[in-house]
PQR file of N, CA, C, O and H, with PARSE charges and radii, in Angstrom:
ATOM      1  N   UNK A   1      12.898  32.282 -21.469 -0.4000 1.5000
ATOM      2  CA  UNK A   1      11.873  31.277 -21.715 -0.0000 2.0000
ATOM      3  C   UNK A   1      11.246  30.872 -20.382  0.5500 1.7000
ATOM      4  O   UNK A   1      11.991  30.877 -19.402 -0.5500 1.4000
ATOM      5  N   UNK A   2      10.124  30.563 -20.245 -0.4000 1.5000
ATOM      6  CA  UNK A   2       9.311  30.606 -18.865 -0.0000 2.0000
ATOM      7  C   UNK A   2       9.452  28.984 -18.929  0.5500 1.7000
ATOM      8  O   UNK A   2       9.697  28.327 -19.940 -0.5500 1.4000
ATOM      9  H   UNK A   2       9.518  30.559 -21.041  0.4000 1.0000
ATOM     10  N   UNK A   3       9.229  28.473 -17.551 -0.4000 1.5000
ATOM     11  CA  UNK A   3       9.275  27.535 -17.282 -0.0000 2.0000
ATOM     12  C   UNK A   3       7.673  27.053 -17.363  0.5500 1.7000
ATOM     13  O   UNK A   3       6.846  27.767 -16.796 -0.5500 1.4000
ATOM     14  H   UNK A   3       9.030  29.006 -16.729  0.4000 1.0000
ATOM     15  N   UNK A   4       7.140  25.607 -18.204 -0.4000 1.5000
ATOM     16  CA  UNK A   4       5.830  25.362 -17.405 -0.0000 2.0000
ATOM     17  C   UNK A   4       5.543  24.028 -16.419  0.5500 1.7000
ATOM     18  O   UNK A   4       5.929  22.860 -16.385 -0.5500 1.4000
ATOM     19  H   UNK A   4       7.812  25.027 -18.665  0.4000 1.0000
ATOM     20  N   UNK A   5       4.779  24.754 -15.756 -0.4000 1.5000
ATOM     21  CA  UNK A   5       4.349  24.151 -14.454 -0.0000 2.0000
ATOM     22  C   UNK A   5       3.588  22.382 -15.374  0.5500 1.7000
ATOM     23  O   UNK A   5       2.568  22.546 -16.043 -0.5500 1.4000
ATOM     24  H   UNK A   5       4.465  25.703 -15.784  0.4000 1.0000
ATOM     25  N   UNK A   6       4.000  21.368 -15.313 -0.4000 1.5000
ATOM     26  CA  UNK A   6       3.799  20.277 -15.242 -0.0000 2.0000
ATOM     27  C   UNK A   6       3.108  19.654 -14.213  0.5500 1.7000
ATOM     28  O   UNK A   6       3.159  18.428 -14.310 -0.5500 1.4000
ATOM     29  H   UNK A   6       4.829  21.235 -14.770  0.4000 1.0000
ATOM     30  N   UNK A   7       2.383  20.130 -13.113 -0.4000 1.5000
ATOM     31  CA  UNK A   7       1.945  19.457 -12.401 -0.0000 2.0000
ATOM     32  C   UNK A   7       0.370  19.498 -12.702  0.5500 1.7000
ATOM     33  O   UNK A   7      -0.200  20.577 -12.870 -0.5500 1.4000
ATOM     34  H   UNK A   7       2.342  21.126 -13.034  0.4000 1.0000
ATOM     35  N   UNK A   8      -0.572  17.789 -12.785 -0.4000 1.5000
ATOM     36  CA  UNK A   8      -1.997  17.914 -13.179 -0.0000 2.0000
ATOM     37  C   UNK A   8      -2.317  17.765 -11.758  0.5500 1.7000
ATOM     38  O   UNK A   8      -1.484  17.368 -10.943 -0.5500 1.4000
ATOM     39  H   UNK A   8      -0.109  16.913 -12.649  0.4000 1.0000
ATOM     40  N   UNK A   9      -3.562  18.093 -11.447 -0.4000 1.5000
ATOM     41  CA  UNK A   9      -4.298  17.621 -10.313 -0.0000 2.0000
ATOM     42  C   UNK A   9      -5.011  16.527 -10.671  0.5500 1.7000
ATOM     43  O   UNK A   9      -5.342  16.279 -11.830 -0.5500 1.4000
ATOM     44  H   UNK A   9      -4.238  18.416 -12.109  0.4000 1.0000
ATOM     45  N   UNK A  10      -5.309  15.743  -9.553 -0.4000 1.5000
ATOM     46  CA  UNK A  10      -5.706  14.449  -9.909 -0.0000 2.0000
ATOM     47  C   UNK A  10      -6.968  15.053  -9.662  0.5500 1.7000
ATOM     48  O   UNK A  10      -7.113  16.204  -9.251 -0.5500 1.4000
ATOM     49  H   UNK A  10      -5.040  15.945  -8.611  0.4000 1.0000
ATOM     50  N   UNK A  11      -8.255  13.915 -10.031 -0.4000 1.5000
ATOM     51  CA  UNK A  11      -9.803  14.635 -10.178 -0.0000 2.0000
ATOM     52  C   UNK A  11      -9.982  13.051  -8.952  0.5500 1.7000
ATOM     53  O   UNK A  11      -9.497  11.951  -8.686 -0.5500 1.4000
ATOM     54  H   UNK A  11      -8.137  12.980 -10.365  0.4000 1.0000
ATOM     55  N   UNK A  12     -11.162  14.131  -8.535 -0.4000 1.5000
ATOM     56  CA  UNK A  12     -11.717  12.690  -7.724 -0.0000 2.0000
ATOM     57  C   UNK A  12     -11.692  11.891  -8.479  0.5500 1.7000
ATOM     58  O   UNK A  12     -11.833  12.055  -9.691 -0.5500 1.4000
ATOM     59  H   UNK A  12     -11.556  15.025  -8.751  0.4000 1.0000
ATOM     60  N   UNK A  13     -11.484  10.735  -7.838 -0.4000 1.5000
ATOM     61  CA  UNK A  13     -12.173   9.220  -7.957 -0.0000 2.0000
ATOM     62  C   UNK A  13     -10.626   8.503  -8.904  0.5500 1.7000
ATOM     63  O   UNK A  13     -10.377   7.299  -8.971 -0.5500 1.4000
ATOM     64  H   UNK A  13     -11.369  10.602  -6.853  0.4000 1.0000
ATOM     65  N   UNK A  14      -9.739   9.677  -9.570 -0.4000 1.5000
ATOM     66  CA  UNK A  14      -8.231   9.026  -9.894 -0.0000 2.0000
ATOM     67  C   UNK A  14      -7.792   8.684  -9.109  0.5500 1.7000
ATOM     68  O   UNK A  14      -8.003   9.119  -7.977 -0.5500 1.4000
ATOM     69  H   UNK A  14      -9.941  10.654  -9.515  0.4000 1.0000
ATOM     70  N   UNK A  15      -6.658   7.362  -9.511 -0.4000 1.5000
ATOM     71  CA  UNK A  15      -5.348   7.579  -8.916 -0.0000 2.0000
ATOM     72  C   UNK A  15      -4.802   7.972  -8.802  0.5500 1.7000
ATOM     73  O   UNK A  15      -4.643   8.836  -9.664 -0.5500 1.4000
ATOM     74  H   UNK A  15      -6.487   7.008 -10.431  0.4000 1.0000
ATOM     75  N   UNK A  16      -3.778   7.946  -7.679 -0.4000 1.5000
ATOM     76  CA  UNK A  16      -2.547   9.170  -7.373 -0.0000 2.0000
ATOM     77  C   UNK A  16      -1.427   8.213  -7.751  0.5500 1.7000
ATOM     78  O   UNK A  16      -1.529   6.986  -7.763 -0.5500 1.4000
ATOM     79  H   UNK A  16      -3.907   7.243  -6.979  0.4000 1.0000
ATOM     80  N   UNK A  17      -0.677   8.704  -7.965 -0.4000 1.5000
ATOM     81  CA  UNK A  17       0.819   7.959  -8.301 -0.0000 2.0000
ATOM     82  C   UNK A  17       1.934   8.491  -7.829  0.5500 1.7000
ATOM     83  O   UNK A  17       2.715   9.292  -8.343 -0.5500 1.4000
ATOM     84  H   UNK A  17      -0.593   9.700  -7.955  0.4000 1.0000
ATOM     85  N   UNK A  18       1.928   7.679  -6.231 -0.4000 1.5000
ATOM     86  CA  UNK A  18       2.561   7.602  -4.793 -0.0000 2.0000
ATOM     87  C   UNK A  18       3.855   7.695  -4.843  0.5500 1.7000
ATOM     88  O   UNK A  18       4.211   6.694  -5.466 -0.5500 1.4000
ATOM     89  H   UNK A  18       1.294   7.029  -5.813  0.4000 1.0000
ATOM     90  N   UNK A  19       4.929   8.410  -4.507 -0.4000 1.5000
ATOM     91  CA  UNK A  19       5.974   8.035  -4.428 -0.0000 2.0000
ATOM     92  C   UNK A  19       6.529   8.359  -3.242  0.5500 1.7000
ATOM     93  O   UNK A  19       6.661   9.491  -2.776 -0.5500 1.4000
ATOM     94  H   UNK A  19       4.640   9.223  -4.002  0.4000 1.0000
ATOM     95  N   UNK A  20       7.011   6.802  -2.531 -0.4000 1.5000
ATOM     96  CA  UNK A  20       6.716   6.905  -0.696 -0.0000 2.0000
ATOM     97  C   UNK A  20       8.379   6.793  -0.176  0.5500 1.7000
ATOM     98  O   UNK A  20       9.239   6.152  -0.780 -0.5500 1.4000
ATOM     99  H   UNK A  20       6.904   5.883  -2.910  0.4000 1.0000
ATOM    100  N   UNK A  21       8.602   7.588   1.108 -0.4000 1.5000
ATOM    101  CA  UNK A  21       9.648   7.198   1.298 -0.0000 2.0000
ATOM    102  C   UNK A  21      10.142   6.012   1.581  0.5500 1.7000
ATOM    103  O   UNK A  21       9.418   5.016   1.553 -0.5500 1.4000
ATOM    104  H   UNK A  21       7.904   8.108   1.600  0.4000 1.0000
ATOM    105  N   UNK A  22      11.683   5.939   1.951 -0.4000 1.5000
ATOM    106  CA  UNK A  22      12.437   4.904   2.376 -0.0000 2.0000
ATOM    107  C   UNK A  22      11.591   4.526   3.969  0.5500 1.7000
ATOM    108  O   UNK A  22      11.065   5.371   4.693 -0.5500 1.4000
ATOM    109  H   UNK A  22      12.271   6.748   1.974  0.4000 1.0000
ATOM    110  N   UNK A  23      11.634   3.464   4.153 -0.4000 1.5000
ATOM    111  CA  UNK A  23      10.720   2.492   5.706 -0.0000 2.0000
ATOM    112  C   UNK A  23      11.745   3.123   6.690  0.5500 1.7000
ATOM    113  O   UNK A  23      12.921   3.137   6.324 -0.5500 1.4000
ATOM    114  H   UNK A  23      12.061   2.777   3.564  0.4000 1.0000
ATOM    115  N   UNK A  24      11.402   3.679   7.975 -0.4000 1.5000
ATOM    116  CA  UNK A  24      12.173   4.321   9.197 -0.0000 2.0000
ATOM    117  C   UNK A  24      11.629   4.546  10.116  0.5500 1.7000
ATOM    118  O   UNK A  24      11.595   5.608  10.738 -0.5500 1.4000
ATOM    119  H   UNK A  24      10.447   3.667   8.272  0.4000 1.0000
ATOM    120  N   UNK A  25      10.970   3.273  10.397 -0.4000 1.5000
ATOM    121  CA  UNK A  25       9.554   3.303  11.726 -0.0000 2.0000
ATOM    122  C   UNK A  25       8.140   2.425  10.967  0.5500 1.7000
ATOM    123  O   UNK A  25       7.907   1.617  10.068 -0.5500 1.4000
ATOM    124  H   UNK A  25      10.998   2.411   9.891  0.4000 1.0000
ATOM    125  N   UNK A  26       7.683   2.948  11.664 -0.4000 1.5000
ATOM    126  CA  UNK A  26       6.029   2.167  11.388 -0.0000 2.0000
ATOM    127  C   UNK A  26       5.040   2.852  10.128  0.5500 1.7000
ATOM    128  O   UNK A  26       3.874   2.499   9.953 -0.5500 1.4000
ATOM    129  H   UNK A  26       7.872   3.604  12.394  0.4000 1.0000
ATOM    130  N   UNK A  27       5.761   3.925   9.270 -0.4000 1.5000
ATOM    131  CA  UNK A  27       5.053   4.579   8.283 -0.0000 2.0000
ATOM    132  C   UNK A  27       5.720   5.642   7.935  0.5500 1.7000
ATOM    133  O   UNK A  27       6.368   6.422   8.633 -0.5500 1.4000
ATOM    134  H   UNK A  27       6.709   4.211   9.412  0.4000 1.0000
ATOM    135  N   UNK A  28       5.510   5.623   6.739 -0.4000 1.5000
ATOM    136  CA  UNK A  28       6.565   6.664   5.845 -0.0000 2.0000
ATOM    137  C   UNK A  28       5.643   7.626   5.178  0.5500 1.7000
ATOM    138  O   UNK A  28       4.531   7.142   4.968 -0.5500 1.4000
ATOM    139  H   UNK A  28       4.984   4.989   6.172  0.4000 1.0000
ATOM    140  N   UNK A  29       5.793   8.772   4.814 -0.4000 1.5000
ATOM    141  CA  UNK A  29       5.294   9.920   4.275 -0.0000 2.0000
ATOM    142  C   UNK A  29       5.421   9.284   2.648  0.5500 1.7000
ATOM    143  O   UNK A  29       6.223   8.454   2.221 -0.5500 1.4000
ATOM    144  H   UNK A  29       6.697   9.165   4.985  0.4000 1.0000
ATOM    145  N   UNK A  30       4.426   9.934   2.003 -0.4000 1.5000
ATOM    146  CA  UNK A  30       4.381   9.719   0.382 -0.0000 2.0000
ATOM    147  C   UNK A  30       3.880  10.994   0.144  0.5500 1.7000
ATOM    148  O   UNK A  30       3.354  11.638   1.052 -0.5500 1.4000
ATOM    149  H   UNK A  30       3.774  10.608   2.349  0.4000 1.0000
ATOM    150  N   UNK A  31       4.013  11.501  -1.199 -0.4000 1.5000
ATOM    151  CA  UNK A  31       3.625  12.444  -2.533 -0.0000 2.0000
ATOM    152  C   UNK A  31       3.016  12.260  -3.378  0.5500 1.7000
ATOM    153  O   UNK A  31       3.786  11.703  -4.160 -0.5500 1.4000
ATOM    154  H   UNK A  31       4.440  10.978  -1.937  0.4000 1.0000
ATOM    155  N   UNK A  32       2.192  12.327  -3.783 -0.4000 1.5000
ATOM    156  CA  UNK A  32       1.585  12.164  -5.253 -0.0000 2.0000
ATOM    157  C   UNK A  32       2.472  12.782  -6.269  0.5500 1.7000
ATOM    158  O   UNK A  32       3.045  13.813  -5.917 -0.5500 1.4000
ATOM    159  H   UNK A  32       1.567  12.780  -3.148  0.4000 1.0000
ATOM    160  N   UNK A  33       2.712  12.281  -7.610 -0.4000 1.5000
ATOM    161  CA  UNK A  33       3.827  13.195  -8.317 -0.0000 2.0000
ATOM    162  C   UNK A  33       3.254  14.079  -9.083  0.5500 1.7000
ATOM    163  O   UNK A  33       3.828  15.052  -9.572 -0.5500 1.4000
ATOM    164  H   UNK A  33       2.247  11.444  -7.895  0.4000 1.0000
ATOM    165  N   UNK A  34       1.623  13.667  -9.282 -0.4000 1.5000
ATOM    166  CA  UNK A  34       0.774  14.241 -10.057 -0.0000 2.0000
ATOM    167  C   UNK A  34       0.342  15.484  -9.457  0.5500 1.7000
ATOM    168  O   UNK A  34       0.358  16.526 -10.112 -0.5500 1.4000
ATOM    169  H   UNK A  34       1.157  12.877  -8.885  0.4000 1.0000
ATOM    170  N   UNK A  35      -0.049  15.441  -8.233 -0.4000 1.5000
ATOM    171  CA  UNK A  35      -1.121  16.753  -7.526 -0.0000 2.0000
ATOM    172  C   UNK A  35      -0.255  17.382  -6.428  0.5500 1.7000
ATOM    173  O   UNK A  35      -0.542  18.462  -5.912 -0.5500 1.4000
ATOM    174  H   UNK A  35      -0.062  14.595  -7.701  0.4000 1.0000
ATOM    175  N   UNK A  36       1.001  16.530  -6.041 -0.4000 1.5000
ATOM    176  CA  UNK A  36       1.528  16.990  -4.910 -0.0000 2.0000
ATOM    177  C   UNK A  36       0.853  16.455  -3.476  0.5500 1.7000
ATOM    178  O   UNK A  36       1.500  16.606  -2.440 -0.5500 1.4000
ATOM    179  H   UNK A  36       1.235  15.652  -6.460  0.4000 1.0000
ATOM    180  N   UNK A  37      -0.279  15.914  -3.449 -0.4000 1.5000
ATOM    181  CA  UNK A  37      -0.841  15.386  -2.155 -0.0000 2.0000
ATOM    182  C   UNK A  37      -0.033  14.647  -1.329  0.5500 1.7000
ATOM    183  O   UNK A  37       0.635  13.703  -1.751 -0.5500 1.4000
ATOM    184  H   UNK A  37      -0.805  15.791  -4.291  0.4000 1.0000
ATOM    185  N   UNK A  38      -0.042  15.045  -0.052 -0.4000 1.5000
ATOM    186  CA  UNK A  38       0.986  14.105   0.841 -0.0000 2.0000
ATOM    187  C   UNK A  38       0.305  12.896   1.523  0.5500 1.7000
ATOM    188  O   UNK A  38      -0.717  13.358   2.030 -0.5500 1.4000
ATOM    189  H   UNK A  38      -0.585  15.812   0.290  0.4000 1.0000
ATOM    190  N   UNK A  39       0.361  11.854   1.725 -0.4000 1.5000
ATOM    191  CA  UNK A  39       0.066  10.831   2.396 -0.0000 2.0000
ATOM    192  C   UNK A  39       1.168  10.091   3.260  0.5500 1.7000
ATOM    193  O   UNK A  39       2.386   9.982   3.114 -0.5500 1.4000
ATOM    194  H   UNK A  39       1.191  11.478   1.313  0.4000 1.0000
ATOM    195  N   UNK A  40       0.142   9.549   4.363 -0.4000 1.5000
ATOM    196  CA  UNK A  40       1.354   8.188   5.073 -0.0000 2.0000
ATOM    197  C   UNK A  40       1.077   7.179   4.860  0.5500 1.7000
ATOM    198  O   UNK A  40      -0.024   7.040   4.329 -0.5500 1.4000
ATOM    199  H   UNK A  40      -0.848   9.638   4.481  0.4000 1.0000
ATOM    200  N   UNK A  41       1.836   6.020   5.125 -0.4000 1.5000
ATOM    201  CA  UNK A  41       1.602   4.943   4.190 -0.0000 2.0000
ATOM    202  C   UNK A  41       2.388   3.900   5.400  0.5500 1.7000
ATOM    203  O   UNK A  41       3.486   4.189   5.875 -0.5500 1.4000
ATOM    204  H   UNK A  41       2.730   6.133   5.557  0.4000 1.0000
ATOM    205  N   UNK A  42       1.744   2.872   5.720 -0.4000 1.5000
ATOM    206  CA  UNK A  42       1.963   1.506   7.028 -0.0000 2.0000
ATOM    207  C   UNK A  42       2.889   0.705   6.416  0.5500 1.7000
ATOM    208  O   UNK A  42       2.643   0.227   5.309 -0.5500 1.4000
ATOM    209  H   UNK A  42       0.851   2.638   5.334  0.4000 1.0000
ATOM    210  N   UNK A  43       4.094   0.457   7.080 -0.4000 1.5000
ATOM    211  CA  UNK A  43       5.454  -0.052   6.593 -0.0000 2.0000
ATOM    212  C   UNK A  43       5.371  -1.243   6.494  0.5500 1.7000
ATOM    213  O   UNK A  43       6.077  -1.912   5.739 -0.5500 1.4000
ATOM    214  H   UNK A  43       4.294   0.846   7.980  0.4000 1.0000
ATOM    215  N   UNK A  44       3.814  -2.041   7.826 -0.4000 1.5000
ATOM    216  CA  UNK A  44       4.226  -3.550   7.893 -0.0000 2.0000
ATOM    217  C   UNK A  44       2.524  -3.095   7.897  0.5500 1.7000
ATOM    218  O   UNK A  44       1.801  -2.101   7.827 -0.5500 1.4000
ATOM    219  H   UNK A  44       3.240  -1.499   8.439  0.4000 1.0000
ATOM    220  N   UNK A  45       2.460  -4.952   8.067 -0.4000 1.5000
ATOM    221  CA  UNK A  45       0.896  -5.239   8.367 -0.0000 2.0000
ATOM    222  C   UNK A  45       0.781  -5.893   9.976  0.5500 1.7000
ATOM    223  O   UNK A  45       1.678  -6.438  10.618 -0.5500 1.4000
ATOM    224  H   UNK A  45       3.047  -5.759   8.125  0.4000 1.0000
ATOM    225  N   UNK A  46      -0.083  -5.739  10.220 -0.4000 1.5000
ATOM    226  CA  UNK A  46      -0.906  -6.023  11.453 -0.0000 2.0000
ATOM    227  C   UNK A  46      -0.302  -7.483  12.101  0.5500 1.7000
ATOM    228  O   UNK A  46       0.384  -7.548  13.121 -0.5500 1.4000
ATOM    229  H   UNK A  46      -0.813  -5.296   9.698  0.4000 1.0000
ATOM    230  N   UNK A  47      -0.796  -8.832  11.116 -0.4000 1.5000
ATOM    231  CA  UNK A  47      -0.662 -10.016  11.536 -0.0000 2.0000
ATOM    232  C   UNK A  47       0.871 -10.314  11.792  0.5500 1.7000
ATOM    233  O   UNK A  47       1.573  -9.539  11.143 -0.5500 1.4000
ATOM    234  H   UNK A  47      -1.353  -8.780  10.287  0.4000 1.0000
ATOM    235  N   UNK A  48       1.516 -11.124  12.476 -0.4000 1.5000
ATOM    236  CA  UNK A  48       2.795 -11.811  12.540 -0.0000 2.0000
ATOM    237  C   UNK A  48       3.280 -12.867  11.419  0.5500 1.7000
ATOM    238  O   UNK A  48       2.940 -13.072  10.254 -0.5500 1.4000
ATOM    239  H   UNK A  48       0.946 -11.754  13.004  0.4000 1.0000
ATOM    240  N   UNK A  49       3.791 -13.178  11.888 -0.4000 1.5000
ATOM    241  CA  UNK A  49       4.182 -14.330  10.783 -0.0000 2.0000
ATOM    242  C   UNK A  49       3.725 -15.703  11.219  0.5500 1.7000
ATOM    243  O   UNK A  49       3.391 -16.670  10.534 -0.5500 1.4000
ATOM    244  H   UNK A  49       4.067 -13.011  12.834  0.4000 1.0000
ATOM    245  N   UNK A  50       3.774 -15.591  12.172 -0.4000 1.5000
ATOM    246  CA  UNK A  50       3.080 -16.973  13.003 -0.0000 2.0000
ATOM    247  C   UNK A  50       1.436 -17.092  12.181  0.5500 1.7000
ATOM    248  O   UNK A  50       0.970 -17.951  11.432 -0.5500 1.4000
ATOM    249  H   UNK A  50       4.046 -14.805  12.728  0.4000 1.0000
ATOM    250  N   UNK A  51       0.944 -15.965  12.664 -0.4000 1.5000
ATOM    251  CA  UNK A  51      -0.671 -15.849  12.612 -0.0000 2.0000
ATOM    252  C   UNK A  51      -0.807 -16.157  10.675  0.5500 1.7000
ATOM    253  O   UNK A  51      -1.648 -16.871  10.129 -0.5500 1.4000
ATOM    254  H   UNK A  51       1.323 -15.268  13.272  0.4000 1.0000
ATOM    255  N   UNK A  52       0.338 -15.334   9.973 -0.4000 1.5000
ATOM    256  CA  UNK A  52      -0.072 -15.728   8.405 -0.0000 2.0000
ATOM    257  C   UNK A  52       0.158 -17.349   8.588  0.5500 1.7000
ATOM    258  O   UNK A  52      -0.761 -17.967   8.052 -0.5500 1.4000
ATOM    259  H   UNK A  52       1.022 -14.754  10.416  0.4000 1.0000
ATOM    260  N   UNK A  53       0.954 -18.037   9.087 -0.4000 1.5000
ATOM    261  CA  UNK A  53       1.341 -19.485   9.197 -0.0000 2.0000
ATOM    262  C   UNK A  53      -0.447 -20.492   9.489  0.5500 1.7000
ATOM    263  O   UNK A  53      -1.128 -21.369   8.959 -0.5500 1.4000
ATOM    264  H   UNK A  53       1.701 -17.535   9.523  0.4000 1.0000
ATOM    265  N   UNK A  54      -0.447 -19.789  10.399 -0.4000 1.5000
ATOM    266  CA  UNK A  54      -1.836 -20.547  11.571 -0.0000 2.0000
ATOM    267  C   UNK A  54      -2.867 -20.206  10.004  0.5500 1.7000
ATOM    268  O   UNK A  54      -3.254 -21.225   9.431 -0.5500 1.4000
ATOM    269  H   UNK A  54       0.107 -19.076  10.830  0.4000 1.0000
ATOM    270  N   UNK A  55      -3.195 -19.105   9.492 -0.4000 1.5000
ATOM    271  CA  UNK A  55      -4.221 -18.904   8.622 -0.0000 2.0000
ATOM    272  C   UNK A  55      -4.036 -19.603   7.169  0.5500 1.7000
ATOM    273  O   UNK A  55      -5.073 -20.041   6.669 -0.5500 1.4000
ATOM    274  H   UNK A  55      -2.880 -18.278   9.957  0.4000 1.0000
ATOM    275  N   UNK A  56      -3.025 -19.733   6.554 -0.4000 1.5000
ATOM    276  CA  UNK A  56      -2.455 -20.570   5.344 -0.0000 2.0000
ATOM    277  C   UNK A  56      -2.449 -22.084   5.823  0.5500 1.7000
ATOM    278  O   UNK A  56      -2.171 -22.865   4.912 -0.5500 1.4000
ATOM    279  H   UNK A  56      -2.184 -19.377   6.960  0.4000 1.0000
ATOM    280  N   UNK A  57      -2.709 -22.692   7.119 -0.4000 1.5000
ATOM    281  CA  UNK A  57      -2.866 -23.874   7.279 -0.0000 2.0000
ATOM    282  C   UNK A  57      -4.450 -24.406   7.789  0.5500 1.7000
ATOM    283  O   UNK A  57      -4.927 -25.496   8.106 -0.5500 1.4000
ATOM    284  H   UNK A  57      -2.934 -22.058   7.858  0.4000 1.0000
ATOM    285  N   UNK A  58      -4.876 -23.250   7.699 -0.4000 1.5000
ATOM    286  CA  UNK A  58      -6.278 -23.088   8.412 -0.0000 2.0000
ATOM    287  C   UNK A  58      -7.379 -23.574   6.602  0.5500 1.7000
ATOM    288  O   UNK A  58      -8.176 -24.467   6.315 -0.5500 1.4000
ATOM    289  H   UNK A  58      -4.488 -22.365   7.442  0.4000 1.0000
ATOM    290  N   UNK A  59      -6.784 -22.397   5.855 -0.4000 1.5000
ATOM    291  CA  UNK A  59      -7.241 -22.653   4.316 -0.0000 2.0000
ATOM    292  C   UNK A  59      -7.062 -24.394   3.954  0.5500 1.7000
ATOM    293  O   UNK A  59      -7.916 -25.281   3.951 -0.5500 1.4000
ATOM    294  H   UNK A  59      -6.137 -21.672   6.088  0.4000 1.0000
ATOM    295  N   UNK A  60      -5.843 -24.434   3.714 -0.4000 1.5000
ATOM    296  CA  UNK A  60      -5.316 -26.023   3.227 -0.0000 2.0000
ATOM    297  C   UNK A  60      -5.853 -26.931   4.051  0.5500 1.7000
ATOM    298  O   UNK A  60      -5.869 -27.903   3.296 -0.5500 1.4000
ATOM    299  H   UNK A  60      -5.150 -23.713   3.717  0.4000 1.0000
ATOM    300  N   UNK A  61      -6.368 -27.358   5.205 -0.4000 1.5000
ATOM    301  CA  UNK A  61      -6.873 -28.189   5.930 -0.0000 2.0000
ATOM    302  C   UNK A  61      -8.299 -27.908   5.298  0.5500 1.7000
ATOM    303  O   UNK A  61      -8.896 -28.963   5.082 -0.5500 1.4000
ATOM    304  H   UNK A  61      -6.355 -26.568   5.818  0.4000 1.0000
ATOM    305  N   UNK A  62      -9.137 -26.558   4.878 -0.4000 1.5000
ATOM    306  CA  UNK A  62     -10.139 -26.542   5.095 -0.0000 2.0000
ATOM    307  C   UNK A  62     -10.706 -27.226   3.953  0.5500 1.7000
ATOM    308  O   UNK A  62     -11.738 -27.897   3.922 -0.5500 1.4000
ATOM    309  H   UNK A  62      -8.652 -25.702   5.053  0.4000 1.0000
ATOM    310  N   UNK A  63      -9.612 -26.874   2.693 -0.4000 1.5000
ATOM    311  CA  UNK A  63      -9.682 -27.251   1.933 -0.0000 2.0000
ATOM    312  C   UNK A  63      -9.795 -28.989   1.609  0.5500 1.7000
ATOM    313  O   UNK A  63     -10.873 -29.444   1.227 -0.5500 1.4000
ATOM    314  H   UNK A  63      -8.774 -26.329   2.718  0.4000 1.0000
ATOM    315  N   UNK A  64      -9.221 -29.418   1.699 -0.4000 1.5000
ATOM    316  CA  UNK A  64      -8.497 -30.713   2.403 -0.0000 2.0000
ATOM    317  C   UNK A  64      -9.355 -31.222   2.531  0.5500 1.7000
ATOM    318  O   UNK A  64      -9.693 -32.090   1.726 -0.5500 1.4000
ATOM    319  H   UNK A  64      -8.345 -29.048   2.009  0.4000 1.0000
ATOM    320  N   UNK A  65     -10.111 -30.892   3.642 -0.4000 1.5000
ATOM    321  CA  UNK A  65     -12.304 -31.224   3.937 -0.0000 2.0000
ATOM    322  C   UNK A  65     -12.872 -31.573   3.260  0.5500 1.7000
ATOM    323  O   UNK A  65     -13.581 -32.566   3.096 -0.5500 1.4000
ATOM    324  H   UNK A  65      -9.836 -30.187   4.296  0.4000 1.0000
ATOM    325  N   UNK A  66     -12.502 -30.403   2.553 -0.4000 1.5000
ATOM    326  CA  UNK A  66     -13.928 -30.179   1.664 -0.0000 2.0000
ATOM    327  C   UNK A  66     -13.656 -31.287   0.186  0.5500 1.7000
ATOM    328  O   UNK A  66     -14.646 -31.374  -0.541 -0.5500 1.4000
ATOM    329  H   UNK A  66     -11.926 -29.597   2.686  0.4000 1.0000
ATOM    330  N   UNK A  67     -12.553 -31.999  -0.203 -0.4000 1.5000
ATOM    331  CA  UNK A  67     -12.520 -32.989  -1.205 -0.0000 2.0000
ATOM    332  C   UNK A  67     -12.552 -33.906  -0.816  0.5500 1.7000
ATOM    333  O   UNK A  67     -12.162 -34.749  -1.623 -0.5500 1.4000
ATOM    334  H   UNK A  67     -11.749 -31.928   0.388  0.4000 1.0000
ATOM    335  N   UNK A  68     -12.901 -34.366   0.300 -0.4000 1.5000
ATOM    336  CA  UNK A  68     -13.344 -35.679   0.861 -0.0000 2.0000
ATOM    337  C   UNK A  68     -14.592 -35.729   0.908  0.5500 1.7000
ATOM    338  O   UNK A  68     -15.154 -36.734   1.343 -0.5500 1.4000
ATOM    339  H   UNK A  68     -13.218 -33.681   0.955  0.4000 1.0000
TER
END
């Protein structure tokens, strides 16, 4: 009995449905499960935690303003 090949290609403009490795540095390799496409993928983001702090108090103050 032959085996069949299950894999679709994704068409432009689909999604891929990523399945990324375990985090081991600054970016991990991913697969598509659908097409096989490989991608890398950013483990963290840019800002600190400080800077999300400074910007979530930046909103609420601005806010704050603006109902007075």
């Amino acid at each position: 009995m032959a085996v069949k090949d299950t894999q679709v290609p994704c068409l432009e403009g689909q999604q891929h449905h990523w399945v990324i490795d375990i985090a081991g540095g600054p970016y991990s390799n991913g697969t598509c499960q659908r097409c096989n496409k490989e991608g890398k993928f950013k483990n963290s983001i840019d800002a600190s935690p400080y800077e999300h702090q400074e910007i979530w108090r930046n909103r609420v103050e601005s806010r704050h303003r603006a109902a007075f």
